[in-house]
C-alpha positions as CSV (number, residue, x, y, z in Angstrom):
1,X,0.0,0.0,0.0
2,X,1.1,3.3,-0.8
3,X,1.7,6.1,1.8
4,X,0.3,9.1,-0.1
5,X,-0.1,11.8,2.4
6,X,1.4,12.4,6.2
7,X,1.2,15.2,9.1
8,X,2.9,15.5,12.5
9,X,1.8,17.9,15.3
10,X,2.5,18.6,19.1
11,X,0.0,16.9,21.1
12,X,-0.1,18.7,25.0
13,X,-2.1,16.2,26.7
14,X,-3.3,17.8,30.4
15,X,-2.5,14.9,33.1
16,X,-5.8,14.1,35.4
17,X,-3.1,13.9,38.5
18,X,0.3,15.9,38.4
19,X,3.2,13.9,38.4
20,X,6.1,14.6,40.7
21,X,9.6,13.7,41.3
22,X,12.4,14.4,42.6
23,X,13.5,16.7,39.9
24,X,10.3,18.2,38.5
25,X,6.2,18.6,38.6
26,X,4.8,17.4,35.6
27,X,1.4,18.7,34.7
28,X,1.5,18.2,30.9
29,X,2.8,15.4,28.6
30,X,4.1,16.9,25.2
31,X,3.5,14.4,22.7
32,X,3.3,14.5,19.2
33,X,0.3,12.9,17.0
34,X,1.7,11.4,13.4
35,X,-1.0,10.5,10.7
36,X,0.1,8.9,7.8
37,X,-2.7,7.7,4.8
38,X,-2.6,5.2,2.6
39,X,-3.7,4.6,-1.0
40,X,-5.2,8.7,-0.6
41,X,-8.2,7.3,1.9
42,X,-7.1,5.1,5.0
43,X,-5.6,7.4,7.9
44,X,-3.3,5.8,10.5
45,X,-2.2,7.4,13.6
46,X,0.6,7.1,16.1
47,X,1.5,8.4,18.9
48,X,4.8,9.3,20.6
49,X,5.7,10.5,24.3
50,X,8.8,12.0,24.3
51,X,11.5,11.7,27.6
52,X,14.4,13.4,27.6
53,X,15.8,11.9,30.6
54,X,14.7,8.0,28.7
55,X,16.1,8.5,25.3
56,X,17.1,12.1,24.9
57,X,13.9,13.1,23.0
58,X,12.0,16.0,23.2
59,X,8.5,16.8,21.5
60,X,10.4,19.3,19.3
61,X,13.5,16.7,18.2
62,X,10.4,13.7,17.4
63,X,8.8,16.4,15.2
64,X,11.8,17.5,13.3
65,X,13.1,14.0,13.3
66,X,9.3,13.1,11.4
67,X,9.7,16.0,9.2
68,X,13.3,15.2,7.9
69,X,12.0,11.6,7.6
70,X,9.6,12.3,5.4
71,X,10.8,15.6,3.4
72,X,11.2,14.7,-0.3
73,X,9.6,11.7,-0.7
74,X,6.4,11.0,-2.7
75,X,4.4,8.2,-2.2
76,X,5.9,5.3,-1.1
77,X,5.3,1.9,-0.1
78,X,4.2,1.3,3.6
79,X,7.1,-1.9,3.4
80,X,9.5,1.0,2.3
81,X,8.3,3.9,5.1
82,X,8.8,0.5,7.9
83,X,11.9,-0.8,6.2
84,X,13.7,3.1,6.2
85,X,12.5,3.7,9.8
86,X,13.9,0.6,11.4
87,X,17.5,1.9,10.1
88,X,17.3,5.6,9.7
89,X,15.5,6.1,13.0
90,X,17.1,3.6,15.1
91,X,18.5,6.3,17.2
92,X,15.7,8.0,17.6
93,X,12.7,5.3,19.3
94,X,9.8,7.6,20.3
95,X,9.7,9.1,16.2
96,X,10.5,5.4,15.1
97,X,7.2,3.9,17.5
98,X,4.9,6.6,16.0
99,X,6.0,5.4,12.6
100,X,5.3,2.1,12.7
101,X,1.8,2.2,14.9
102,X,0.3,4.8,12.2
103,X,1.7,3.0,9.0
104,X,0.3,-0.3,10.7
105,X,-3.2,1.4,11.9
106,X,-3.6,2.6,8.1
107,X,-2.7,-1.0,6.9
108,X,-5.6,-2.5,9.4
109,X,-8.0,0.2,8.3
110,X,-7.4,-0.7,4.6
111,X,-7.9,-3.6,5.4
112,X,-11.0,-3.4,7.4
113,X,-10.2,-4.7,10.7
114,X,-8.8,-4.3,13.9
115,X,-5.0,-3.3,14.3
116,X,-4.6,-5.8,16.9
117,X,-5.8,-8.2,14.7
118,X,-3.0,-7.3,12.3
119,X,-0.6,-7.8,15.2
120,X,-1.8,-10.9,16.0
């Protein structure tokens, strides 16, 4: 299936209960939101949840990393889009993750069923 479209964009989800450690209070998580569609009418999404202190990554490096990704490229193949993230983003886990759930949540929706079902 071909990916023919995509869009990234910061996601600040409100916590219900603050969060708080030894270092910080966190009242916010700054996610990003990728959507990818296939074949011009399936939309995918994934999700990523940055940490710094985890894997270095912050909302602003997953979107950037996303955008590079993707810059210059027409459609492509959804075996192409997974095949280039698992070696171009191998350094880079929360941008890779959101990647590879919305490319596979398109796939399921194409194919009309559940995305767990695809992971089966």
């Amino acid at each position: 299936m071909k990916i023919t479209d995509w869009q990234v964009r910061e996601w600040d989800v409100p916590m219900r209960s603050p969060y708080r450690s030894a270092q910080r209070l966190t009242t916010t998580a700054h996610n990003i939101l990728l959507t990818v569609t296939v074949e011009g009418e399936f939309t995918g999404v994934g999700e990523s949840a940055p940490a710094t202190y985890v894997t270095g990554e912050t909302q602003a490096s997953v979107m950037d990393t996303l955008r590079r990704f993707f810059a210059n490229h027409g459609p492509m193949s959804s075996e192409a889009v997974l095949a280039r993230a698992a070696t171009e983003l191998a350094d880079a886990p929360g941008a890779r993750g959101a990647v590879e759930i919305a490319v596979q949540d398109a796939i399921a929706r194409a194919m009309g069923v559940p995305l767990y079902r695809l992971l089966n």
